[in-house]
C-alpha positions as CSV (number, residue, x, y, z in Angstrom):
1,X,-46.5,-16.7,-31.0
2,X,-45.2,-19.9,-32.5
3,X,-42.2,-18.6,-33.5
4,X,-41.7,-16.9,-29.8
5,X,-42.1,-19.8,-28.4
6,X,-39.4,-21.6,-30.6
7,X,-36.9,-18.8,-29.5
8,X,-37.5,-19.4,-26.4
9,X,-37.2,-22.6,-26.2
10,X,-34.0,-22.2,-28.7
11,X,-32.2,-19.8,-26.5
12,X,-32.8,-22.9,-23.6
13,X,-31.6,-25.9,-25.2
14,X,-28.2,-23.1,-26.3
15,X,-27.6,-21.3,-22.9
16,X,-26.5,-23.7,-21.3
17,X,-23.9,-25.3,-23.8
18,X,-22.3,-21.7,-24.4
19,X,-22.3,-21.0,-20.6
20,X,-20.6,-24.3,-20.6
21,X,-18.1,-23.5,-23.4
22,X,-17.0,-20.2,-21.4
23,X,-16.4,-21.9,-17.9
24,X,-14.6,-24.6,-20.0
25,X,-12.4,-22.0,-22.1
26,X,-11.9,-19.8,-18.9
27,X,-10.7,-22.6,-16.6
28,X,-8.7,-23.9,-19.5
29,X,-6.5,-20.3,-19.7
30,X,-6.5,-19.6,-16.1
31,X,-6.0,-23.7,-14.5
32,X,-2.3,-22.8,-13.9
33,X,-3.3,-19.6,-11.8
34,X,-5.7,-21.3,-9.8
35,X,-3.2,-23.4,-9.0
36,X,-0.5,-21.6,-8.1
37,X,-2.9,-19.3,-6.1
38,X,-4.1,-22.6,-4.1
39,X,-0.2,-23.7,-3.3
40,X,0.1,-19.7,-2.0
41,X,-2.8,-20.0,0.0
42,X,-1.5,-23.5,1.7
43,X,1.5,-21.5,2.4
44,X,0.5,-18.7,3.6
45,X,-2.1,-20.4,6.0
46,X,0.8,-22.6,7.2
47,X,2.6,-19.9,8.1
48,X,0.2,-18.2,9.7
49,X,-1.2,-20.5,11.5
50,X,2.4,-20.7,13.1
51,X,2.7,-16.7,13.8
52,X,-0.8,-17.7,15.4
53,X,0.4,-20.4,18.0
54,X,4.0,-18.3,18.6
55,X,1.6,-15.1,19.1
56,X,-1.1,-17.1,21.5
57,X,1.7,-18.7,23.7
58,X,2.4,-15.3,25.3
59,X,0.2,-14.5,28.5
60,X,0.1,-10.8,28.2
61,X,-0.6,-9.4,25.7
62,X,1.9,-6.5,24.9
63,X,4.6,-9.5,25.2
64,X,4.1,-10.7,21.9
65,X,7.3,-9.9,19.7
66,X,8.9,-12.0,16.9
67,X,12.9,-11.8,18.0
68,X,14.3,-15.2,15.8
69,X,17.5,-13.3,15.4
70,X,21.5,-14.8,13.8
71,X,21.2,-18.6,12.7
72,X,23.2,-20.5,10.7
73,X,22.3,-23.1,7.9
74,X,24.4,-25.8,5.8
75,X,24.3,-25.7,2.4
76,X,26.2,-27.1,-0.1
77,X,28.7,-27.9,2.4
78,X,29.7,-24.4,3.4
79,X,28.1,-23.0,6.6
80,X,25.7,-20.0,5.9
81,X,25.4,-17.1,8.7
82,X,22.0,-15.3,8.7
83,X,20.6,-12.4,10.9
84,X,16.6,-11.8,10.8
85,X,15.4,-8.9,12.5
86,X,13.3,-9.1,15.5
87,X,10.2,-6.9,16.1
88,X,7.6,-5.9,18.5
89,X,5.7,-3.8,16.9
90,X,2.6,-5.8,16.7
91,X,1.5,-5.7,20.5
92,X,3.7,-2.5,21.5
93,X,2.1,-0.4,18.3
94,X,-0.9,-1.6,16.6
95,X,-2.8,-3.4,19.6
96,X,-2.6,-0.4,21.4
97,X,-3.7,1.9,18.6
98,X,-6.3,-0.4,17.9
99,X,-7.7,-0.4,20.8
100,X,-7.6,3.5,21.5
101,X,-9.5,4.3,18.3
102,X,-12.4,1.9,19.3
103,X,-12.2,3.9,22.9
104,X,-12.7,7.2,21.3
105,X,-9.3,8.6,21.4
106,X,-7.9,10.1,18.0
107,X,-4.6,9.1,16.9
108,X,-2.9,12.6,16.8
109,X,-2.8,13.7,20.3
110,X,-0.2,12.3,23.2
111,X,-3.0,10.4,25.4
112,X,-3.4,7.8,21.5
113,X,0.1,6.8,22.4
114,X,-1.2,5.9,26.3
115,X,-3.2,3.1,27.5
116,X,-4.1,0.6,29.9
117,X,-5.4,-2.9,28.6
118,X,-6.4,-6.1,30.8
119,X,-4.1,-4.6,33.6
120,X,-1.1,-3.6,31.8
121,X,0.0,0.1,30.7
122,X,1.5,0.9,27.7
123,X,3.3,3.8,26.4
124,X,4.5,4.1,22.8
125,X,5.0,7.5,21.8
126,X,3.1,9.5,18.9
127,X,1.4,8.3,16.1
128,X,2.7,9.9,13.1
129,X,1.1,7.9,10.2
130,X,-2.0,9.2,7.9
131,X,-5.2,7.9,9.5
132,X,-6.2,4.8,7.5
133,X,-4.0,3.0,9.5
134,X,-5.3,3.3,12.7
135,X,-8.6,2.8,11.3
136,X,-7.0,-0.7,10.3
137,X,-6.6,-1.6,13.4
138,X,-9.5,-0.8,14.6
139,X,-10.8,-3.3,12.2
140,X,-8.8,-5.7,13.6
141,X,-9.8,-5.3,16.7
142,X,-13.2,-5.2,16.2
143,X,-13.2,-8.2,14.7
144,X,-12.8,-9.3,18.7
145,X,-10.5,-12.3,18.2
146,X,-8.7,-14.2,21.4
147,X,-6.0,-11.9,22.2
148,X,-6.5,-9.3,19.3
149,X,-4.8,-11.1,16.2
150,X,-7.5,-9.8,13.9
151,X,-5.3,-7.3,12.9
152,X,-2.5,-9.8,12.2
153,X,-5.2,-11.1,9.7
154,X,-6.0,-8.4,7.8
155,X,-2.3,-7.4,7.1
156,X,-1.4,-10.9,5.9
157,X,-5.0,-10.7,4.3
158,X,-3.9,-7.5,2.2
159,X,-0.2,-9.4,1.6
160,X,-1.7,-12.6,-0.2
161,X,-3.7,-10.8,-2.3
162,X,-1.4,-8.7,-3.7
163,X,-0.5,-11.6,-5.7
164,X,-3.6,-10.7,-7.4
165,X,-2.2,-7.3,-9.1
166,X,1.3,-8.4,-9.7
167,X,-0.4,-11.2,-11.6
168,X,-1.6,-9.0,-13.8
169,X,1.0,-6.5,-14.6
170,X,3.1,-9.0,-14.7
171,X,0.5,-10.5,-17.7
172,X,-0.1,-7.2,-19.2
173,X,3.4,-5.8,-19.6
174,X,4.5,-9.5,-21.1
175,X,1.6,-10.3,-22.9
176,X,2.3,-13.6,-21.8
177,X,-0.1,-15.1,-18.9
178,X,3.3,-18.0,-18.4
179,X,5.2,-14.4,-17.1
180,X,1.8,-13.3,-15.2
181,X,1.9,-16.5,-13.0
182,X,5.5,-17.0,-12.3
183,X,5.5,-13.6,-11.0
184,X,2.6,-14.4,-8.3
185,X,4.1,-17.6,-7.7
186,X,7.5,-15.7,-6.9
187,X,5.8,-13.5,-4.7
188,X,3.2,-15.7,-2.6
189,X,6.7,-18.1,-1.8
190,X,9.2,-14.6,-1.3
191,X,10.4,-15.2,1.8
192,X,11.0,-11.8,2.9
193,X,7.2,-11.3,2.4
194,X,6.4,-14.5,4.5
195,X,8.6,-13.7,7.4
196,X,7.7,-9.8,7.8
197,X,3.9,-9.9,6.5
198,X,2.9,-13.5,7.2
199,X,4.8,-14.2,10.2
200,X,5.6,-11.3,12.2
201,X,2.3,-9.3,11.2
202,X,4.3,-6.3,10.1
203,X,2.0,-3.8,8.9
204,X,3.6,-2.5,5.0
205,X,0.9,-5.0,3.0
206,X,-2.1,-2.4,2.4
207,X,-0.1,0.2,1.1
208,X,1.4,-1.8,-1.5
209,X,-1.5,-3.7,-2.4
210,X,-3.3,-0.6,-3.1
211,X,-0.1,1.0,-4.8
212,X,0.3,-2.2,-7.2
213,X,-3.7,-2.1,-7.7
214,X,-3.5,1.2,-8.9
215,X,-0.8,0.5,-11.1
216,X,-2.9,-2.3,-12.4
217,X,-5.6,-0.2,-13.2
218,X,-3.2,2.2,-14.8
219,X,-1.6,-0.4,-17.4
220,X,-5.5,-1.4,-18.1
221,X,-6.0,2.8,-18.8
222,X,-8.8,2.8,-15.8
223,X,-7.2,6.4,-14.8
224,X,-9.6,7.4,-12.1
225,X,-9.7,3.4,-10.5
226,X,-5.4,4.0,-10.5
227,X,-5.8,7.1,-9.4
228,X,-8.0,6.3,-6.4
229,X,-5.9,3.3,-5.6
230,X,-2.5,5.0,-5.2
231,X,-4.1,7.9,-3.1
232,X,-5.6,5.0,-0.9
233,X,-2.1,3.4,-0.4
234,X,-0.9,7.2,0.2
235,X,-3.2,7.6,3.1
236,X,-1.7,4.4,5.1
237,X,2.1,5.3,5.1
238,X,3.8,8.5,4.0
239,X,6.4,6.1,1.7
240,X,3.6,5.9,-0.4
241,X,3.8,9.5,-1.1
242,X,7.1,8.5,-3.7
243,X,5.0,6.2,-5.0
244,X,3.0,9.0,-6.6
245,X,5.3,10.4,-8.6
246,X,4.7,8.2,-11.3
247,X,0.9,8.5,-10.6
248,X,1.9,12.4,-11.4
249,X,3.6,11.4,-14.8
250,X,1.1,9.4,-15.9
251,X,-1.7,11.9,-15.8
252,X,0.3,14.7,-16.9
253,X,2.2,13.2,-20.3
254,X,-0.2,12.3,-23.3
255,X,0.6,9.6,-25.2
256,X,1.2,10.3,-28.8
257,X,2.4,9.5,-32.2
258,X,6.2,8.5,-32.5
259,X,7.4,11.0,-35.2
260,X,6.6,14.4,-34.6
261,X,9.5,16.3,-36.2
262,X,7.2,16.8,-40.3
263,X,4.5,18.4,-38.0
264,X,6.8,20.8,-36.0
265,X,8.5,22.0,-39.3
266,X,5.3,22.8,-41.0
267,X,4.1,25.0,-38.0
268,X,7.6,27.1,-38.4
269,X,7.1,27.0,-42.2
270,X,4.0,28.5,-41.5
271,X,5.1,31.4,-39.1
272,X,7.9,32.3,-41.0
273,X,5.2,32.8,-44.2
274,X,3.2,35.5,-41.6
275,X,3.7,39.3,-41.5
276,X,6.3,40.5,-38.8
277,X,2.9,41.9,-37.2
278,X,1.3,38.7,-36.3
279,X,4.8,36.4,-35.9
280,X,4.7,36.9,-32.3
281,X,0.9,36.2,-31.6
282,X,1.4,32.5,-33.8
283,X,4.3,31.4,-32.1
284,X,2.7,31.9,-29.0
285,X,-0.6,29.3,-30.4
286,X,2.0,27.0,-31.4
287,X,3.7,26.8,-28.4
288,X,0.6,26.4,-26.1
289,X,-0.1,23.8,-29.4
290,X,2.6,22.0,-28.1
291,X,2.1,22.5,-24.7
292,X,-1.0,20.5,-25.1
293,X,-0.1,17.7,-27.3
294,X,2.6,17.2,-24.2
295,X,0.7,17.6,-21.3
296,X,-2.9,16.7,-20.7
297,X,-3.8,19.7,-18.5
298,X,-7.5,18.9,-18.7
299,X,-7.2,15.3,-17.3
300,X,-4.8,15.9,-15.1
301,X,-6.9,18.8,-13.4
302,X,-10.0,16.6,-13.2
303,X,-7.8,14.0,-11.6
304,X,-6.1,16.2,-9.1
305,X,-10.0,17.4,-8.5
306,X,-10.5,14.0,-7.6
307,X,-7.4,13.3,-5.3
308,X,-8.8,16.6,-3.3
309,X,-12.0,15.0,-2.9
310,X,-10.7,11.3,-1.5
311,X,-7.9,13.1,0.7
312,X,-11.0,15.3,2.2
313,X,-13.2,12.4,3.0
314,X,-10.7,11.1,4.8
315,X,-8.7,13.5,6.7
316,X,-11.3,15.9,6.9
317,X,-12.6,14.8,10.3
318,X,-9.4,14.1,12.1
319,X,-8.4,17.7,10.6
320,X,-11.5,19.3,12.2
321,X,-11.0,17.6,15.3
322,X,-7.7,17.9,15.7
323,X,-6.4,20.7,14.0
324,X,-2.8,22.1,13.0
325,X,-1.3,18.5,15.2
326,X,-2.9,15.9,12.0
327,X,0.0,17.6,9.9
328,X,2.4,18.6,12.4
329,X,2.5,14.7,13.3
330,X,2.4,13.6,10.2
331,X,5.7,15.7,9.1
332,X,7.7,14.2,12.1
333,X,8.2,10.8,10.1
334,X,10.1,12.7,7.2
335,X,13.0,13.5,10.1
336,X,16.2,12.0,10.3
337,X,18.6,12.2,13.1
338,X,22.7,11.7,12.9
339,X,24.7,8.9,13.8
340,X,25.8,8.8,17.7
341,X,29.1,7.0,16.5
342,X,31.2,6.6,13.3
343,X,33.5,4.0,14.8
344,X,30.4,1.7,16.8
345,X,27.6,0.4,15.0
346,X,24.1,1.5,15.8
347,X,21.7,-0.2,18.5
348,X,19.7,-3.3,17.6
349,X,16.2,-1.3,17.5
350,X,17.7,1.4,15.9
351,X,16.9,1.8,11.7
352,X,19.9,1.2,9.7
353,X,21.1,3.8,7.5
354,X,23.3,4.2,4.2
355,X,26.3,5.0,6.3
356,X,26.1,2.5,8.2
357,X,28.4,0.7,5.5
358,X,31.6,2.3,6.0
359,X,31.5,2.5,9.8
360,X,31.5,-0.9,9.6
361,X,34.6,-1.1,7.2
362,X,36.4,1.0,9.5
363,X,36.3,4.3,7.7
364,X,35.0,6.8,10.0
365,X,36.0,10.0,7.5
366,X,33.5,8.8,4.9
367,X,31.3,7.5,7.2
368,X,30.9,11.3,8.7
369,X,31.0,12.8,5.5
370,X,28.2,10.8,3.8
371,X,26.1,11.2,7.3
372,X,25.9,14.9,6.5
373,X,24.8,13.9,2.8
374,X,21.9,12.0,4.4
375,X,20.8,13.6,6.9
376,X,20.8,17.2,5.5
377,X,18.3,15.4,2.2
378,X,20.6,16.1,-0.3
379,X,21.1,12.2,-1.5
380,X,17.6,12.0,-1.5
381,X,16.6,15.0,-3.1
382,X,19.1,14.6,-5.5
383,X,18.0,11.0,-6.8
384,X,14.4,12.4,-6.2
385,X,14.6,15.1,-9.0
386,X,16.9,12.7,-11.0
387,X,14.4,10.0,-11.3
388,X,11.1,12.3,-11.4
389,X,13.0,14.1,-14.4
390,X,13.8,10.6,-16.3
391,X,9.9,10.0,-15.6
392,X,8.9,12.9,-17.5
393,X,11.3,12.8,-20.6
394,X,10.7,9.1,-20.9
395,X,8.7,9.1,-24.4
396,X,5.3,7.4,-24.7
397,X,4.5,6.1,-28.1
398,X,0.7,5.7,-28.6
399,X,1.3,2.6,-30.3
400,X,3.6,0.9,-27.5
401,X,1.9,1.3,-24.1
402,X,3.1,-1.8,-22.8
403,X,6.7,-0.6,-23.2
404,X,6.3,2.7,-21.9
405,X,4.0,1.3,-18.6
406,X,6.9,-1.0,-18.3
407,X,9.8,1.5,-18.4
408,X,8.2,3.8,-16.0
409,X,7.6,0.6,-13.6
410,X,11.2,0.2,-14.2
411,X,12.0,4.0,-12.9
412,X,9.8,3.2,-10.4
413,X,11.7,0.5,-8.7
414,X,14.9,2.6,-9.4
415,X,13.4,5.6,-7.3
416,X,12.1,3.5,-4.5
417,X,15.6,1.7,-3.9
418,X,17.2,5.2,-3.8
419,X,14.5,6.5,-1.5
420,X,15.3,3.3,1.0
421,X,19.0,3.6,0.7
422,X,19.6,7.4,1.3
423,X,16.8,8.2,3.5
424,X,17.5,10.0,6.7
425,X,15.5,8.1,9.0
426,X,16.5,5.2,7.7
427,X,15.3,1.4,7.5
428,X,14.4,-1.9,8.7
429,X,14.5,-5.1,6.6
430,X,10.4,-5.1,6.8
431,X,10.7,-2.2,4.7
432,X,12.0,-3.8,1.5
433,X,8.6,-6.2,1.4
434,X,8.2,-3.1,-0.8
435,X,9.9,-4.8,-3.8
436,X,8.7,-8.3,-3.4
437,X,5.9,-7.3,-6.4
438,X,8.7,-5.1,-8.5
439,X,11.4,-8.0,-8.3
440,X,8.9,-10.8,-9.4
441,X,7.5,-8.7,-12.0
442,X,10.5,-7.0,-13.9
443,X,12.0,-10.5,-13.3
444,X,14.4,-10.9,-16.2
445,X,16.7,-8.2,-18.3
446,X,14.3,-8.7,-21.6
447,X,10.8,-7.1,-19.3
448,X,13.7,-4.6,-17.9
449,X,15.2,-3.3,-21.2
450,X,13.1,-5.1,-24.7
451,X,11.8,-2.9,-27.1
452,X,8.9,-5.5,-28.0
453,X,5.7,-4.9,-26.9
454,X,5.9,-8.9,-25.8
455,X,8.0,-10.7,-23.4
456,X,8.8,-14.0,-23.3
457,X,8.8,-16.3,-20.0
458,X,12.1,-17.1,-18.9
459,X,13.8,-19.3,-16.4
460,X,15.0,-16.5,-14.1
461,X,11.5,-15.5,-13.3
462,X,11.2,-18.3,-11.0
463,X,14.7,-18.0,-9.0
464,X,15.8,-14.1,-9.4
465,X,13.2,-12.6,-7.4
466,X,14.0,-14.9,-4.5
467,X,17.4,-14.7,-4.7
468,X,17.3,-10.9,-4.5
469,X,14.7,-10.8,-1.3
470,X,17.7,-13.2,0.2
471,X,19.9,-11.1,-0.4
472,X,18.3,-8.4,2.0
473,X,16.7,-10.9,4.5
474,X,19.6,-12.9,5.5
475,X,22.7,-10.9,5.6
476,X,23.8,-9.4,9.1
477,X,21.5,-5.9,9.4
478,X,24.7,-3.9,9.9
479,X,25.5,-4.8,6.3
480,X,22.6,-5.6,4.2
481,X,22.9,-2.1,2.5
482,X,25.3,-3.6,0.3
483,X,23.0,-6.3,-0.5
484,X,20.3,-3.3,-1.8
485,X,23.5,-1.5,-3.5
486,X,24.0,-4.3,-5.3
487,X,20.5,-4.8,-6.7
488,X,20.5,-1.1,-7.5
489,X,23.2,-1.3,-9.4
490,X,22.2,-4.8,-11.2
491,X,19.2,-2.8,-12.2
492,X,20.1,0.1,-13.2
493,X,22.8,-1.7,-15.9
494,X,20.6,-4.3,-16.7
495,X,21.9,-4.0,-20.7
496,X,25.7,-5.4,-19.4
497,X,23.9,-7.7,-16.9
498,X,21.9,-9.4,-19.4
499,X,24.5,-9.4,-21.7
500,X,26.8,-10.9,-19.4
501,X,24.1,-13.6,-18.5
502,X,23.8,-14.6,-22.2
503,X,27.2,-15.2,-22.3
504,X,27.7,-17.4,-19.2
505,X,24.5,-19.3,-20.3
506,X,25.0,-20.1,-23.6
507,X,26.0,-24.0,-23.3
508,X,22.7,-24.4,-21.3
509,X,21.2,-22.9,-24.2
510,X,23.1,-25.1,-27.2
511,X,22.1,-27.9,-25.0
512,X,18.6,-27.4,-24.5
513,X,18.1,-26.9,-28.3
514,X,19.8,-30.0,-28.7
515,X,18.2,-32.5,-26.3
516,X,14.9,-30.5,-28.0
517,X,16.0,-31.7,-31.5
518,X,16.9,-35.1,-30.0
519,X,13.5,-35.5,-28.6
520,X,11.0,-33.6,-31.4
521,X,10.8,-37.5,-33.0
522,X,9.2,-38.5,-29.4
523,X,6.9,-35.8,-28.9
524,X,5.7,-36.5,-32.5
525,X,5.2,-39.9,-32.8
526,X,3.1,-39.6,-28.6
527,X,1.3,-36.6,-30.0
528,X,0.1,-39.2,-32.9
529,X,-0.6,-42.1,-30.7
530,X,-2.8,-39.7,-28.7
531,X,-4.7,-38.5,-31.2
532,X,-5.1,-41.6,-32.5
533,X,-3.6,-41.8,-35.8
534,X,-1.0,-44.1,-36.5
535,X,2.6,-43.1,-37.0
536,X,3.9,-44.0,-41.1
537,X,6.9,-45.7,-41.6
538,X,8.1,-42.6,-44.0
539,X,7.1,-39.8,-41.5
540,X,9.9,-36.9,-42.4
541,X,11.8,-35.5,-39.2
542,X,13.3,-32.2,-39.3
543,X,16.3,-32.3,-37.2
544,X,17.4,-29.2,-37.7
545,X,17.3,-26.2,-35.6
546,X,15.1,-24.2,-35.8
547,X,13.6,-20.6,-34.8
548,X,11.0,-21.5,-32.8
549,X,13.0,-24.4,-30.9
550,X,15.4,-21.4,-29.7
551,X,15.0,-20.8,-26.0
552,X,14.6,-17.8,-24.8
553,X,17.8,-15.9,-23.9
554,X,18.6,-13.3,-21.2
């Protein structure tokens, strides 16, 4: 009993001290995120609290509409011309949806795009979006704030903290925390994000929280927690549906060993040693062998089981209530329509398209030819089945998961900029808030192209994703395209980019290894005065270069 009792009060006099040790250790790692989380969160409540005060200042409420449009700024003496779109979406769509659910009418019917609310009528067409989000803004509108701005604070809600997963990708595919916060910093201070999420209430944020969640999951091998994440973001918009592709690729292709050539000619030794009779029957086992060291049928059954089971929950009662109209809706949104004119740009609420571009540089013959391109699919489909394919081949090492997850982010990215540039219905600027998380995290050539399971942090993490949301926010909207064909490109020959970059940087980088040499004397002799040792008179000083005072290159 004694010697309970002295446990007891053992564990007591220790809990406390290791308790203390792991708070200590844990804010220790994680100070820097907390901060830059706490500067997002300033931010973004700033800007809010503006979208807030521009929203309340209009009497009715179907008036509210965010229309800042061209503007110019000085900088560096030379006069820059901006153009940012304007929207009404929030009082003209989601209000009105919002309010329709909570009155008992279901979205996918023509009296959900009819209403009349404090004395004004509204009509806005058919809803042609998977259910979760009108259940959204139902949310929001329960939440029965002055004028119905709860919804504008779930969607900026869902945009801050998808700082959260892009964080940690960002962590896990560097190994380096440094790379994990630079890429939420990046994002919470993107400006495309703030303007379209945070300022005009725009309505992209869930699905690609719960796409970059999933992903998150993924890297951290939770398969079913991935799984239900992307299928989530899935049932909020149907651009999400590309999004699954690599959901697809993941489940399907097992990871395994990198040389499997000595195994594969051991098998055909072995056939070749078997009578004529039985030669068939064996290469038949072998090849559903390798069939299954490939693919992992099993797992990717029992996870297509369990997409079944989350898609029935949700559409299951809208399907019964509503029928064949739920996916006759729904497939209106993957139409397209041709251009009216090849010599006039399109209208200022109309979506801007990929041949857009060479009406507006006056060549009408290519603008009609690539309109047909587009609007019969065939760009699309084309880059769809390129991509997917690349996916598929793309080899997964056992041994290097953070350089395969990495790669197939990459292809990712690559896909979801072809889907936005050759899509027949075309797009608004909102619609590239999309990359804000891919741009911050595959931030620098070396997390785009390195064979090392590690990345370094590098000083284009903190100004490249910026400058490439800039380069889609400000340009005029009839040309931005060239902005996103740009980045494309840029990505997709990242190798001569980044090879490029080392060259033009390469003084920065003699120089910073220099001033380092110059000032490794300093930092030794404060580093002794603050540990309290005093500095001798015959202290050696390497002040040669050396590996580890390289900085990192691009």
């Amino acid at each position: 009993m004694d010697k309970y009792k002295s446990r007891v009060q053992q564990l007591k006099t220790m809990f406390p001290r290791v308790v203390g040790r792991r708070i200590t250790r844990f804010l220790l790692e994680y100070w820097l995120l907390f901060v830059v989380l706490a500067l997002g969160l300033y931010v973004w409540v700033e800007v809010f609290r503006a979208a807030l005060t521009d929203y309340l200042d209009s009497s009715v409420w179907v008036s509210r509409m965010v229309w800042l449009g061209k503007g110019e700024f000085q900088l560096f003496g030379y006069t820059v011309q901006y153009q940012l779109e304007g929207y009404s979406d929030y009082s003209f769509y989601y209000v009105h949806w919002g309010n329709n659910m909570l009155n008992g009418i279901l979205p996918y019917c023509e009296e959900f795009g009819h209403i009349e609310l404090e004395g004004v009528t509204n009509n806005n067409g058919l809803y042609i979006f998977p259910p979760l989000y009108a259940l959204l803004y139902a949310a929001g509108v329960a939440l029965n704030l002055d004028g119905y701005w709860g919804i504008g604070l779930l969607l900026a809600a869902f945009g801050y903290l998808t700082a959260l997963p892009t964080y940690g990708i960002a962590k896990e595919l560097s190994g380096n925390r440094h790379v994990g916060e630079a890429a939420a910093l990046t994002y919470l201070l993107n400006p495309n994000v703030l303007y379209h999420i945070d300022f005009a209430w725009l309505n992209p944020s869930p699905f690609i929280f719960f796409f970059f969640l999933g992903f998150y999951f993924l890297v951290k091998n939770h398969r079913h927690l991935g799984t239900v994440s992307i299928v989530v973001a899935a049932l909020f918009k149907q651009t999400a549906w590309f999004l699954g592709f690599p959901l697809v690729v993941y489940l399907l292709i097992r990871p395994r060993p990198m040389r499997r050539g000595d195994t594969q000619d051991t098998e055909d030794e072995e056939i070749e040693k078997e009578p004529e009779t039985q030669k068939a029957s064996q290469k038949v086992i072998v090849l559903l062998r390798r069939i299954s060291s490939y693919f992992d049928l099993r797992g990717f059954a029992q996870s297509t089981l369990l997409v079944l089971i989350i898609v029935g929950i949700v559409m299951a009662p809208f399907i019964i209530a509503q029928g064949e109209n739920v996916l006759f809706y729904m497939s209106l949104a993957a139409g397209g329509f041709p251009l009216e004119s090849f010599t006039d740009p399109p209208g200022y609420g109309m979506p801007i398209r990929l041949q857009v571009l060479p009406v507006m540089a006056g060549m009408p013959e290519l603008a009609q030819a690539l309109d047909t391109l587009v609007y019969d699919k065939f760009l699309l489909t084309l880059g769809v089945v390129l991509f997917l394919g690349l996916m598929v081949i793309e080899p997964r090492p056992a041994d290097h998961p953070r350089r395969y997850m990495r790669r197939l982010l990459y292809l990712t990215l690559l896909l979801m900029l072809w889907v936005h540039l050759t899509g027949p219905r075309g797009v608004f600027k909102y619609y590239f808030t999309l990359f804000a998380p891919f741009f911050s995290i595959l931030s620098s050539t070396k997390m785009v192209t390195s064979k090392e399971e590690t990345v370094g942090f590098s000083v284009s993490m903190l100004w490249l994703p910026i400058a490439l949301s800039l380069l889609i926010l400000l340009p005029d909207r009839n040309v931005y395209l060239a902005g996103v064909i740009i980045i494309f490109v840029g990505y997709v020959a990242a190798d001569a980019v980044g090879a490029f970059w080392n060259v033009l940087t390469a003084p920065l980088r003699w120089l910073g290894r220099a001033v380092t040499t110059r000032l490794r004397p300093v930092r030794q002799r404060v580093a002794a005065w603050w540990r309290g040792v005093r500095p001798h008179h015959n202290m050696t000083v390497d002040n040669g270069p050396t590996e580890s005072s390289e900085a990192p290159s691009e």
